[in-house]
N, C-alpha and C positions, 0 to 999 in steps of 0.2 A: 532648735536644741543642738547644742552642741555636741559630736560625738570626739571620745577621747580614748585613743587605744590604750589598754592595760600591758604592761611588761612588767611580771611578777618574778622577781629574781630571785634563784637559790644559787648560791654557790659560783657566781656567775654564769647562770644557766638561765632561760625564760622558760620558764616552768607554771603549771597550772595543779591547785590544791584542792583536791575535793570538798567542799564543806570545812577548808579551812584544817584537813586532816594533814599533819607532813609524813603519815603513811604511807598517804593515796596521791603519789605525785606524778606528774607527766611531764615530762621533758618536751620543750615545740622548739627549741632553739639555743642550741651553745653558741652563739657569738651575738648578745645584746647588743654593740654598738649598731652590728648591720641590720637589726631588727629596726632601731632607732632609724636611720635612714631611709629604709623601705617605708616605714609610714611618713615620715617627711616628705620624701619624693613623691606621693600619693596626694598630698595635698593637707594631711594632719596639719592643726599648727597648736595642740596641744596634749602632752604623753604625762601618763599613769604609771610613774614608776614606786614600785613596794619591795623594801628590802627584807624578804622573806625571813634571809638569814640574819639580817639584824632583830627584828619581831621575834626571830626565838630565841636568842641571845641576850637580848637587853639595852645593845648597842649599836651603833649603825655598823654596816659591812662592807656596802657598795657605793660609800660614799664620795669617792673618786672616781666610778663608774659614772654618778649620776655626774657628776663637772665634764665628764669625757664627753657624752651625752648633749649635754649644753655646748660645751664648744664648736661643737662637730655638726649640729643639726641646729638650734640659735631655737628651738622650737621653746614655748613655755612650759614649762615642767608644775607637776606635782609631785611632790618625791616626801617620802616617807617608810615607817619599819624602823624599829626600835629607839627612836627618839623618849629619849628620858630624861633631857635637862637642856635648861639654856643653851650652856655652851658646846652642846652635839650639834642646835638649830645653828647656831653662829656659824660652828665650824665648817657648815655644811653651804652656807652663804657666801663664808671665805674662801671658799674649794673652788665655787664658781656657778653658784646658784643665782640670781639676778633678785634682788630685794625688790625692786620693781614691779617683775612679773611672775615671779615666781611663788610656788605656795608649797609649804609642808605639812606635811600632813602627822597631824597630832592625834591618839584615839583614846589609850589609857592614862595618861597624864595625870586628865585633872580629878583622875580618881586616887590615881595611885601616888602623887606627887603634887595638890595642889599649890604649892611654894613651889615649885620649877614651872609650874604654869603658867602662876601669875606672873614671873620674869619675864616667859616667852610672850606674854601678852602685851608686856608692858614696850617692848621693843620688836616685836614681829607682828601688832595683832595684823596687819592690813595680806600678811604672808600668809597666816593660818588658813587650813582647810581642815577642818575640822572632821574625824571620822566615826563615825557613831555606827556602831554594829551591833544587828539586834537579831534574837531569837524571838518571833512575834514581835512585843514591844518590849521586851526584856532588853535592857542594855549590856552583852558581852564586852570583857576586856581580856588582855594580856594573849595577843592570839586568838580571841574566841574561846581560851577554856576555862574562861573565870567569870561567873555574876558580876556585875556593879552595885547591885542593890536599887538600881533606879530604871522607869521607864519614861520612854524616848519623848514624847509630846513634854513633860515637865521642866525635862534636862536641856531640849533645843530654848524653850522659854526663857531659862535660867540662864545662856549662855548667849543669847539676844539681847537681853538684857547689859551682858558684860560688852557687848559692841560687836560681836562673832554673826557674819552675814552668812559663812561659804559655808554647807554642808555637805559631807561625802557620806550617804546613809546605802548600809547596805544590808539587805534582807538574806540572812547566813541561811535559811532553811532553802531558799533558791539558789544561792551561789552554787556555780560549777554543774546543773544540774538539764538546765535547760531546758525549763518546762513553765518560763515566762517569768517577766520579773513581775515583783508587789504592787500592782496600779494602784490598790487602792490605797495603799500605805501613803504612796508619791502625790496622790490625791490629797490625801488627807493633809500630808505635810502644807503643801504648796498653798494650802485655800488658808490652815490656820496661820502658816508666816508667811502673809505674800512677801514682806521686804527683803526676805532672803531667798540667798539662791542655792539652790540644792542638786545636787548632781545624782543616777539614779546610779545603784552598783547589784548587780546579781541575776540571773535567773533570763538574760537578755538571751534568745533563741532562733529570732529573725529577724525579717525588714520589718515584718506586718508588729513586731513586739516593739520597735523604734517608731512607728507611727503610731502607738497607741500612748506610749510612753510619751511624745511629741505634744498629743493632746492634754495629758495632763498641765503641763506648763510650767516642765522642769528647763534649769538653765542647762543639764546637760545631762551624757550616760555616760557610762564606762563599757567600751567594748571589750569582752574578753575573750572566756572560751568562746563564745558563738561564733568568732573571726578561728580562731586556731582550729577548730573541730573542724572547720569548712562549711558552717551554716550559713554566714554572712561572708561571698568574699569581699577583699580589697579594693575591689572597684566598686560592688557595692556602698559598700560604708561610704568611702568617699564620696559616692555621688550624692547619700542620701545629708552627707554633712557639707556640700557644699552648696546644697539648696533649703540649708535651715532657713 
């Protein structure tokens, strides 16, 4: 199982959201790029970046950040936050994202936009990382504080279907909280689509929550607050991701 550090950007700050609240925010680092680095140096060789303040705005923010990023560390990125049409994915490809390796991350779109979707599909699907954010199975969008009107097992079907393998699902009731992510959610997913591969996001709190997580037979997690708070450190994680 892959682990993949999170760097949740506000304002160019790496910052952490309570349950997705931009009330409840924590500062862990004003200088992203040197965060970007220190996980490289450590042995990462793929980073979680979410552009907070693009996500509440509508538009990307730190999209020259994530190129800065790319150049500077060569690591595979996942970069996402406020994408809402083709040509913000493009732009952001053109900035210095790698079409190759690189994945963005799309969550409200194909609700709020299904014609900017289907474009980005039609020319990014193999980029897409798909991010489905749920209260129980409820599907959240726009930030977490809007419904979709759909629940998760139908919508990953639907979206399998369209050719969509990568899933970024993250269990919102756990995020930020650290009192273990949704096993049996990740269970559940993984048994009903073996062919995709699914990364876990929220509620990660140890090593011992990375090894159970492991067993389910996800392709990957999102390390977050557990790493910032000082639950998991640096060397751990690394060791425990260079002996997947």
């Amino acid at each position: 199982m892959l682990i993949i550090p999170a760097m949740d950007l506000l304002d160019h700050q790496v910052v952490r959201l309570k349950q997705g609240d931009y009330e409840q925010v924590t500062v862990y680092d004003k200088n992203p790029l040197e965060s970007a680095k220190k996980f490289h140096a450590a042995g990462f060789s793929r980073l979680h970046l979410v552009d907070l303040t693009g996500a509440r705005q509508g538009t990307p923010f730190h999209g020259n950040l994530f190129a800065e990023i790319k150049r500077t560390t060569g690591m595979q990125l996942e970069a996402g936050g406020g994408l809402r049409s083709h040509a913000q994915v493009r732009k952001l490809f053109e900035a210095g994202l790698d079409k190759s390796t690189d994945y963005v991350m799309i969550g409200s779109l194909p609700f709020l936009n299904p014609g900017e979707f289907a474009a980005i599909l039609a020319e990014f699907r193999n980029n897409i990382l798909l991010t489905v954010d749920v209260w129980g199975d409820e599907i959240k969008i726009v930030g977490w504080r809007e419904g979709s009107g759909e629940r998760l097992l139908p919508f990953i079907e639907k979206m399998t279907a369209q050719g969509l393998n990568e899933f970024l699902v993250t269990q919102i009731q756990k995020d930020g909280m650290l009192t273990g992510p949704d096993f049996e959610l990740y269970k559940t997913l993984v048994q009903t689509f073996p062919a995709a591969r699914f990364i876990a996001s929220g509620g990660v709190s140890s090593l011992a929550d990375l090894h159970r997580l492991r067993e389910t037979g996800l392709y990957g997690a999102i390390l977050g607050k557990a790493y910032y708070a000082g639950h998991i450190s640096l060397e751990e994680a690394a060791a425990f991701n260079a002996g997947r």
